[in-house]
N, C-alpha and C positions, 0 to 999 in steps of 0.2 A: 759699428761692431757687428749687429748682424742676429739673429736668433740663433739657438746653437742646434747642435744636431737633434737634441731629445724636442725641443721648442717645435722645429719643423714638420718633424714626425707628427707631432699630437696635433700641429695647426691643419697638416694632410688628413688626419684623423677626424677633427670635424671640421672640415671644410675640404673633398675630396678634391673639387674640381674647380678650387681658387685659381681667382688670378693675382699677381700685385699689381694694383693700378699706383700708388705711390707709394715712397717710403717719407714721412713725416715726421722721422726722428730726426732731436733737434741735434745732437752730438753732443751736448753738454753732461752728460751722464750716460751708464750704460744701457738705457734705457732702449729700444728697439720697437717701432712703432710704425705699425703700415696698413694703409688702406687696401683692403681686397674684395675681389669683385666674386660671388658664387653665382649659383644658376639662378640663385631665389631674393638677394639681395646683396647688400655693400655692406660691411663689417670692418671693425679696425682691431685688430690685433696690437697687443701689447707686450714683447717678454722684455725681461729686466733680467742682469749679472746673478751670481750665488751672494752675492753680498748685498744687491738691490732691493731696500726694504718700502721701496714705492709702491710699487705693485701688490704686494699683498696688503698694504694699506687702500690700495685704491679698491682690491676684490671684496674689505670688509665695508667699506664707505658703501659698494655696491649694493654689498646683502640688508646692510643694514638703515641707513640713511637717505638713501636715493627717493623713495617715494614719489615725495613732492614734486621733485623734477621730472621721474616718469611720467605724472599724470599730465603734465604742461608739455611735453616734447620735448622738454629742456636737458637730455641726457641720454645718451644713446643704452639700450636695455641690455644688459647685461646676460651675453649668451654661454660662454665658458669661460671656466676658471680651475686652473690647475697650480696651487700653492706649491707645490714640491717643484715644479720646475719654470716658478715663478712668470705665469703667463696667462691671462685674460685675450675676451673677446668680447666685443658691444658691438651692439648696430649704429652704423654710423649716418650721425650726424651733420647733415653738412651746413656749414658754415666758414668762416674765417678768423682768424686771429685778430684782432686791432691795432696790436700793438706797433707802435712805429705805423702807422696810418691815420690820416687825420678821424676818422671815427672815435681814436682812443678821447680823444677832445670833446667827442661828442654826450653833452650831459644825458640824452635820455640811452646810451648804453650802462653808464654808472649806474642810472636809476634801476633798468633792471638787473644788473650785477647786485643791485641791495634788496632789491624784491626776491631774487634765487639765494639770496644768505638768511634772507628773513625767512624765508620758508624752511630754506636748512634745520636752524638754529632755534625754531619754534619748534619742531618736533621733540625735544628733549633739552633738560638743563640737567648741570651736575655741578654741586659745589666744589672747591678745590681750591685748598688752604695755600699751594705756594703755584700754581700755575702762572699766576696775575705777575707775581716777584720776576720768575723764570725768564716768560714771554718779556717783561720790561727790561730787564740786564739784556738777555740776547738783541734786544732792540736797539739799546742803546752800544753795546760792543758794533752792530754792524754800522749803526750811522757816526761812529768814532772812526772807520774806514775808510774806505772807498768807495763812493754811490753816485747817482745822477741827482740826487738832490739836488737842488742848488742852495748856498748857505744865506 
C-alpha cells in the first residue's frame, strides 16, 4: 500500500535526508513499514490506513509500557509519533524474525520471549471482571477454524 501523501511529507519532516534501505511490510494489513537510513542513524518507520488501529496502539505501548525493554536494548526507542495521521518512528533494531526458521524451535529464544513478557507484565496489573471470558471465547472461535495447529 505504501505511506500516503501526508505520511511522506512528515516522514521528510523529521527525517530530511532519509534513505529507504528496505520496505518490511508484511502486506497482510495496511500497515506500511520501512527501514531508513539518516545521516546519524537507521530508524523504521511505521504508517497504517484511517481505519488502522495498530499504530496508535503501538505509539501508546511506546509511551507507556516500553521501559523495561529500553533499558535491555530489547526495543527500538521511540523517536516520533503522529496519531492523527497514524504514523511512528523507532530506532532500529536489528535483528530477524524466526519464524519459519529453525531458531523458532530453538528453547532459549522462547525463554527470552518469556523474560521480555515477564518484564512487560510486571510493570503493572489490572483486575478485569470479563477479559479472562472474552480472550477464552475468541480462543476458542479461532481454533474452531482454520490453524496450523495440529489436532
Amino acid at each position: 500500500m505504501g505511506l500516503s501523501q501526508g505520511q511522506r511529507e512528515r516522514v521528510r519532516e523529521w527525517f530530511p535526508q532519509c534513505v529507504v534501505v528496505a520496505d518490511l511490510s508484511w502486506g497482510l494489513t495496511d500497515t506500511t513499514v520501512l527501514h531508513l537510513r539518516t545521516a546519524d542513524q537507521d530508524v523504521i518507520v511505521k504508517g497504517g490506513g484511517p481505519s488502522n488501529h495498530h499504530i496508535g496502539r503501538e505509539i501508546a505501548a511506546h509511551e507507556q509500557w516500553t521501559r523495561p525493554w529500553l533499558r535491555t536494548g530489547s526495543i527500538g526507542r521511540l523517536l516520533h509519533a503522529d496519531r492523527e495521521l497514524n504514523l511512528l518512528a523507532v530506532t532500529y533494531l536489528p535483528g530477524r524474525l524466526v519464524g519459519g526458521t529453525p531458531a523458532a524451535q530453538d528453547p532459549q529464544i522462547h525463554r527470552q520471549a518469556g523474560r521480555l513478557l515477564a518484564d512487560l507484565h510486571g510493570q503493572s496489573r489490572r483486575i478485569s471482571a470479563d477479559y479472562e471470558a472474552a480472550a477464552d471465547a475468541r480462543a476458542v472461535r479461532w481454533l474452531d477454524g482454520e490453524h496450523r495447529i495440529p489436532e
